[in-house]
C-alpha positions as a Markdown table, in Angstrom:
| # | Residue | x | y | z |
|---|---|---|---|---|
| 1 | Unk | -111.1 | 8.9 | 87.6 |
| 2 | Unk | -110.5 | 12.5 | 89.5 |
| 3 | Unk | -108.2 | 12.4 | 92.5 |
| 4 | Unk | -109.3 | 13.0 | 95.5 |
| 5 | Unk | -107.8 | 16.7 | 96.7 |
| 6 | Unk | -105.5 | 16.4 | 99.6 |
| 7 | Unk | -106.4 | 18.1 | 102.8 |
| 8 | Unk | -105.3 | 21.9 | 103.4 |
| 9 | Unk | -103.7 | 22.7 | 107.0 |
| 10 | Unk | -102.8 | 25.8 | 107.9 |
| 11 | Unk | -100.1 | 26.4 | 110.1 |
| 12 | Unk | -100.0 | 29.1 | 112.5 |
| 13 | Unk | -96.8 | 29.7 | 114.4 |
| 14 | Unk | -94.5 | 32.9 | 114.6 |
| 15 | Unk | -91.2 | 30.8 | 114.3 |
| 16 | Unk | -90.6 | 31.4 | 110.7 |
| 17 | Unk | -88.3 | 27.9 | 110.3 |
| 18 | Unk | -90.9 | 26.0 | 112.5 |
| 19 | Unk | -94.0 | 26.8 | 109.7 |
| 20 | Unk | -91.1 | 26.5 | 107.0 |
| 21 | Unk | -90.0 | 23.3 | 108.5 |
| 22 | Unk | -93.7 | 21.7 | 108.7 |
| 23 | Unk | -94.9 | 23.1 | 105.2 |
| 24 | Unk | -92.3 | 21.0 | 104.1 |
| 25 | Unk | -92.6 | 18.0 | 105.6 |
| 26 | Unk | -96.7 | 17.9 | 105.2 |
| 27 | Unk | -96.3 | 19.3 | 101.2 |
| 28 | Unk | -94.0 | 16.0 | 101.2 |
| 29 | Unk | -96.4 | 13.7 | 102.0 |
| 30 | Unk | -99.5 | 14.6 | 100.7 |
| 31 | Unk | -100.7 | 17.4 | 102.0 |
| 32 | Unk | -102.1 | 21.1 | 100.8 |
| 33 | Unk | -100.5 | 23.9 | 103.6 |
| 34 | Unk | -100.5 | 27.8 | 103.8 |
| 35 | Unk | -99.0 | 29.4 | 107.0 |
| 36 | Unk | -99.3 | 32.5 | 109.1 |
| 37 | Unk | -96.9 | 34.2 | 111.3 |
| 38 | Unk | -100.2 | 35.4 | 113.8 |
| 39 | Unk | -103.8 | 35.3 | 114.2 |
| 40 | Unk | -104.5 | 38.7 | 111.6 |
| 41 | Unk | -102.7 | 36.4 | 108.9 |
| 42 | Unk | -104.9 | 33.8 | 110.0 |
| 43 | Unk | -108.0 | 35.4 | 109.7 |
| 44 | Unk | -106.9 | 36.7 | 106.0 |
| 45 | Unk | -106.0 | 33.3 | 104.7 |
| 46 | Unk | -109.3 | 31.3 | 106.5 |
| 47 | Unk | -111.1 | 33.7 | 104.9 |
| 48 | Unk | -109.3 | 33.1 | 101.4 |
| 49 | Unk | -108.8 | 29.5 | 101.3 |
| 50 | Unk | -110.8 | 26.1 | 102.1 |
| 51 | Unk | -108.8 | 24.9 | 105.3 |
| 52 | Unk | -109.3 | 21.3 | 106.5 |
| 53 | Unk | -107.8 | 22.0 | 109.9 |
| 54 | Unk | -105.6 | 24.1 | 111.8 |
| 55 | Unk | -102.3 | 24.0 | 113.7 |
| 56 | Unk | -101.9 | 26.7 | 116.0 |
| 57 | Unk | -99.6 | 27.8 | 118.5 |
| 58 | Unk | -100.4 | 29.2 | 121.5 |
| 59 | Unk | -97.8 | 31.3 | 121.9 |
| 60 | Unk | -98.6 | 33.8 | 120.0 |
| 61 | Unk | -97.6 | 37.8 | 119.4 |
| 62 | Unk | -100.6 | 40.2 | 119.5 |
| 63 | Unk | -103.6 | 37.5 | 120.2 |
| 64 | Unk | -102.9 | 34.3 | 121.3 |
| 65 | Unk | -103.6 | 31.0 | 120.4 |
| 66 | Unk | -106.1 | 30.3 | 123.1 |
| 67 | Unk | -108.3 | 33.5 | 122.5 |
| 68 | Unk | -107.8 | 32.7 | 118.1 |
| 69 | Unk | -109.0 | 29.2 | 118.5 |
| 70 | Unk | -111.9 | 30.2 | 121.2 |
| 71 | Unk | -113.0 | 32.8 | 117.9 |
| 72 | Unk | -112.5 | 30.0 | 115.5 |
| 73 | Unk | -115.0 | 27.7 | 118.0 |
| 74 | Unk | -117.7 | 30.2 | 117.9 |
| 75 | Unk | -118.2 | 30.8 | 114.5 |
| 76 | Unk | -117.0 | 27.3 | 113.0 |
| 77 | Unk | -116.3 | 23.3 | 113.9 |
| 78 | Unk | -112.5 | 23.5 | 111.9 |
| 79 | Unk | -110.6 | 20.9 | 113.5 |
| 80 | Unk | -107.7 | 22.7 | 116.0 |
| 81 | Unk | -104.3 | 21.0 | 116.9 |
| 82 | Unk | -102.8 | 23.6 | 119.6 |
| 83 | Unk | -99.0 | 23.6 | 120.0 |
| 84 | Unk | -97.2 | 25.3 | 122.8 |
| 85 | Unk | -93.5 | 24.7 | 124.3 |
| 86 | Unk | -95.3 | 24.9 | 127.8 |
| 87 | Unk | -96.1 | 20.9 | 128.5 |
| 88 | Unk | -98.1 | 22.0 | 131.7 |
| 89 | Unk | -101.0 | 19.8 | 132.1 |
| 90 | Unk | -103.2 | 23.1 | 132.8 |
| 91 | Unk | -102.3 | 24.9 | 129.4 |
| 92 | Unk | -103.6 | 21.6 | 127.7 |
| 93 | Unk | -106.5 | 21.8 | 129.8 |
| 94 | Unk | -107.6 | 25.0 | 129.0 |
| 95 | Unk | -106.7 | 25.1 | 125.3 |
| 96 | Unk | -108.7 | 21.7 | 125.2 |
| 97 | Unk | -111.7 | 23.6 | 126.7 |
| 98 | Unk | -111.5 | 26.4 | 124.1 |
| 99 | Unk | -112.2 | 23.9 | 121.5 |
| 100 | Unk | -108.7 | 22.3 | 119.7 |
| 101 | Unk | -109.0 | 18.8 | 119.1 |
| 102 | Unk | -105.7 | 18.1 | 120.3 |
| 103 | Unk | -102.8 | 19.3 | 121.9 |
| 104 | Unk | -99.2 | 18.8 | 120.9 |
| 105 | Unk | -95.9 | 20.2 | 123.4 |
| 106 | Unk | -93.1 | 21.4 | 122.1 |
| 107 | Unk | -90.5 | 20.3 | 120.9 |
| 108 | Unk | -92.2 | 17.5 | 118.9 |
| 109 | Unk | -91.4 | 15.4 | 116.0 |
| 110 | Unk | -92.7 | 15.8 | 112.8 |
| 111 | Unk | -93.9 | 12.6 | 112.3 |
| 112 | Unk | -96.3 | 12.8 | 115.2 |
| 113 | Unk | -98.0 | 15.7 | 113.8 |
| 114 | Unk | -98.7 | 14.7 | 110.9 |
| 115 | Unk | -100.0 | 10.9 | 112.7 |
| 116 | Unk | -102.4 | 13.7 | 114.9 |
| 117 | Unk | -103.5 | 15.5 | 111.6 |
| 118 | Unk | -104.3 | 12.4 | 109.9 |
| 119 | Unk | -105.9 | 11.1 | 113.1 |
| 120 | Unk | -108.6 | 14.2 | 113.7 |
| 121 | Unk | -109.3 | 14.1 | 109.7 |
| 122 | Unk | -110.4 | 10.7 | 110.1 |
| 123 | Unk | -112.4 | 11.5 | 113.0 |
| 124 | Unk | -114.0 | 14.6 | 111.5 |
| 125 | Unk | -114.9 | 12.9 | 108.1 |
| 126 | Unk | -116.6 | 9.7 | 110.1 |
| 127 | Unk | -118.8 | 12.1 | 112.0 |
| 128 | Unk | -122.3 | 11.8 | 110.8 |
| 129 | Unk | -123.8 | 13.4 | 107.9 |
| 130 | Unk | -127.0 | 14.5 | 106.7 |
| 131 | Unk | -130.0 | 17.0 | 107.6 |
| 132 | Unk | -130.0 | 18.2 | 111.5 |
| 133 | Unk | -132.3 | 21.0 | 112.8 |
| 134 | Unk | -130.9 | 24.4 | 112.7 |
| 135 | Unk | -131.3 | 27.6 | 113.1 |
| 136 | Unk | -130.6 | 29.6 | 117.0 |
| 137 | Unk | -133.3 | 28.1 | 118.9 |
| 138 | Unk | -134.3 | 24.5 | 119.3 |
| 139 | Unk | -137.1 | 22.8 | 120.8 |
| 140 | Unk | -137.2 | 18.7 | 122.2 |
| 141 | Unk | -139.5 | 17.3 | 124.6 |
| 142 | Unk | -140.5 | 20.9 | 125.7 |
| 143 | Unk | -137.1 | 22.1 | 126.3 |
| 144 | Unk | -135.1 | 25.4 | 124.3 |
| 145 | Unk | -132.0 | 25.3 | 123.7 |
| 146 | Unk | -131.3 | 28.8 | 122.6 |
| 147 | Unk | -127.9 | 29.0 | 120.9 |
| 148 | Unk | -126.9 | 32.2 | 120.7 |
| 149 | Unk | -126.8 | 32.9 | 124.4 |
| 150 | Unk | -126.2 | 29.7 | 125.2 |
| 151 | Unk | -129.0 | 29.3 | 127.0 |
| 152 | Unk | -131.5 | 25.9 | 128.5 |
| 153 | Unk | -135.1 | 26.7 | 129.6 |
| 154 | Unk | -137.0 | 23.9 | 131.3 |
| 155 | Unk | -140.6 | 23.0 | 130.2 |
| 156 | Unk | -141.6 | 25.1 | 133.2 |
| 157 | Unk | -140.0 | 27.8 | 131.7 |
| 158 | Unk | -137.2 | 28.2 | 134.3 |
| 159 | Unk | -133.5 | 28.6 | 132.7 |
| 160 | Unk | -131.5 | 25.5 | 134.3 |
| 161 | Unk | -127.4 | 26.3 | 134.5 |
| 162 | Unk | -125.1 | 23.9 | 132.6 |
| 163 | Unk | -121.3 | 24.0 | 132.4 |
| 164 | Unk | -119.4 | 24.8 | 129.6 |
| 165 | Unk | -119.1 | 20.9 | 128.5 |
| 166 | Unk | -122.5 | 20.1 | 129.7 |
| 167 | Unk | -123.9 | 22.5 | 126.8 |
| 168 | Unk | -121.5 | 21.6 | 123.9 |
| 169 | Unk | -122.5 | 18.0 | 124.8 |
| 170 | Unk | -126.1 | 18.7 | 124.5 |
| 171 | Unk | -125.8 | 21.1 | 121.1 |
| 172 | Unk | -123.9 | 17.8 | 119.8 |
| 173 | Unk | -127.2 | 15.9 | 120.3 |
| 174 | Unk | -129.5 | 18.0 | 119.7 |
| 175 | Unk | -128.5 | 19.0 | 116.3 |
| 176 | Unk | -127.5 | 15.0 | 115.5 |
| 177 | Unk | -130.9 | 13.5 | 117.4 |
| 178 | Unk | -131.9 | 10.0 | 116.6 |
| 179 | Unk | -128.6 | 8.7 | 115.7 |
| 180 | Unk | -126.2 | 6.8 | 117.2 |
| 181 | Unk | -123.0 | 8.6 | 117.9 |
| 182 | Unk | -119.9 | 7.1 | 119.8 |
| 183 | Unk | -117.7 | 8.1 | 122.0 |
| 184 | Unk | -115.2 | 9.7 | 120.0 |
| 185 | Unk | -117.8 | 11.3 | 117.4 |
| 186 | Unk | -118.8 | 13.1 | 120.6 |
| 187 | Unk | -115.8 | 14.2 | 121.9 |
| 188 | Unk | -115.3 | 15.8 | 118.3 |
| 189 | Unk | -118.5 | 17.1 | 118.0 |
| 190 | Unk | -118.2 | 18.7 | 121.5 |
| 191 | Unk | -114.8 | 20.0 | 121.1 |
| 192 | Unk | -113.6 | 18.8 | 124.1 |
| 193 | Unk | -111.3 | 16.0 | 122.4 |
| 194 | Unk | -108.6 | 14.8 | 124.4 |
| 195 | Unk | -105.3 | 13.6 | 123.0 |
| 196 | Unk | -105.8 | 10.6 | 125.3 |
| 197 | Unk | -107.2 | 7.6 | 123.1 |
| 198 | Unk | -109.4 | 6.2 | 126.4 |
| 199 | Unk | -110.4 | 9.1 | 127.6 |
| 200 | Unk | -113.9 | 8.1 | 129.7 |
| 201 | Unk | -115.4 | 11.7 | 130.5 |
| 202 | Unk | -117.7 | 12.0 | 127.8 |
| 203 | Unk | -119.5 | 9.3 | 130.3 |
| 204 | Unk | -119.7 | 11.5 | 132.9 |
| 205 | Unk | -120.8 | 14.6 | 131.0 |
| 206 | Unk | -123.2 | 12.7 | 129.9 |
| 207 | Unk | -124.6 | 11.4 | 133.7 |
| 208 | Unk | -124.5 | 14.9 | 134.5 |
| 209 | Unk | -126.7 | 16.1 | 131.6 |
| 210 | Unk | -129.3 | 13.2 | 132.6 |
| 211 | Unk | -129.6 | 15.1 | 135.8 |
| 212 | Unk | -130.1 | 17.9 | 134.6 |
| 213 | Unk | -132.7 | 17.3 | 132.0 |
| 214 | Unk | -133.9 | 13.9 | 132.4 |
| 215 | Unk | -137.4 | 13.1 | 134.5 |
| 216 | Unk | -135.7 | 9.9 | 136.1 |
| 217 | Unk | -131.9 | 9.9 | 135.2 |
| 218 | Unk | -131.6 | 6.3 | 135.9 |
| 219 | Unk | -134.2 | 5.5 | 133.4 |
| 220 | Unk | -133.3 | 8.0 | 130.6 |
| 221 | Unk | -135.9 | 8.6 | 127.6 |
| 222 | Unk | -133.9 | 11.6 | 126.1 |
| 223 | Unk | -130.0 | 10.6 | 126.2 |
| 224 | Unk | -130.3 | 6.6 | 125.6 |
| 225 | Unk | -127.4 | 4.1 | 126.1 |
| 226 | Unk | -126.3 | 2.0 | 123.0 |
| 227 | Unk | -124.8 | -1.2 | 124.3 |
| 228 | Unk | -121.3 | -1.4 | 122.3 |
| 229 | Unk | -121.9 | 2.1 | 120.5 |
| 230 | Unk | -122.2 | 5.1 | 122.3 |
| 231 | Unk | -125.5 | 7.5 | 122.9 |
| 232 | Unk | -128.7 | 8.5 | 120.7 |
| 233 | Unk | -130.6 | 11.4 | 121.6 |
| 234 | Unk | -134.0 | 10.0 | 120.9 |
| 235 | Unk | -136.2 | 13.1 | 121.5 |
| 236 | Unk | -137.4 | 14.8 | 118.0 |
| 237 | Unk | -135.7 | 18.3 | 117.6 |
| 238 | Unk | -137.1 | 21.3 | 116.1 |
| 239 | Unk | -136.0 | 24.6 | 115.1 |
């Protein structure tokens, strides 16, 4: 029976013993790494390798982690654990809105890290699979959602305003419709995972969508309640 191959993290920090000192320490239990000193080396070995997830620093020469990981969220869904010596509550703010899945301050043990990789693997491989709509314009219950620009017309034809979690929310259901998603699978999906195991807000992203695009947001037929389970977006999609 073939083993299954171990995950490959890349590790981005400038402190050459810091990337030393985690190579070695994930290598030793279980895990595939390459590192890069900066977001050029990172570019060359994403676009060499197969990489599981990333672990980036924000503090970065040349480009920093914030701007690298808001790139890596355009173009791809890698899974992003941000490290920074800063522990203000605002830097893990923003670098949670630019996508990472997680947020670790410096300095840190080890052992955590590796507990947070594990952790967003896990999350990431129980997300849902199979066939979703795609392509850079979809169409539900007379609504477009145009990717690209990021942009939600009404039937009516008039482009309604949503917030930077309000759309990844939506883009999470609408290219997973009819399923039943939890919680957490949102938050991943989304990209707007918090570090906090309870976190609530997908809840009220969620109330404020219904405003937005429901006819009667206290009696939703698009964004439906699962008692015990999370959401389904129940609307058929198209592309």
């Amino acid at each position: 029976m073939t083993e299954p191959i171990a995950p490959h993290i890349l590790v981005v920090d400038d402190d050459r013993e810091i990337r030393n000192l985690l190579a070695r320490f994930l290598v030793k239990h279980g895990l595939r790494v390459s590192t890069a000193k900066d977001g050029p080396e990172m570019m060359k070995v994403l676009d060499a390798s197969g990489i599981d997830l990333v672990v980036l620093d924000l503090m970065l020469p040349g480009e920093d982690g914030l701007s690298l990981c808001r790139r890596l969220r355009a173009t791809s869904t890698l899974p992003v654990i941000m490290l920074t010596a800063m522990g203000d509550d605002t830097d893990r703010i923003v670098g949670l809105e630019m996508g990472a899945d997680d947020y670790l301050p410096k300095p840190f043990s080890p052992r955590e890290l590796l507990a947070r990789i594990k952790a967003v693997l896990r999350r990431v491989q129980a997300l849902p699979a199979g066939p979703s709509p795609t392509g850079e314009i979809l169409h539900f219950d007379g609504w477009t959602l145009e990717l690209g620009p990021r942009r939600l017309m009404s039937p009516a034809g008039a482009e309604v305003e949503l917030s930077t979690g309000e759309y990844e929310l939506l883009q999470a259901f609408v290219t997973h419709p009819r399923r039943v998603l939890s919680r957490d699978q949102l938050l991943d999906l989304a990209r707007g995972r918090s570090a906090a195991p309870f976190d609530r807000s997908i809840d009220i992203q969620v109330m404020r969508l219904r405003r937005k695009i429901e006819e009667d947001p206290k009696e939703p037929r698009l964004i439906k309640t699962v008692r015990g389970g999370g959401y389904v977006f129940a609307a058929e999609v198209s592309a």
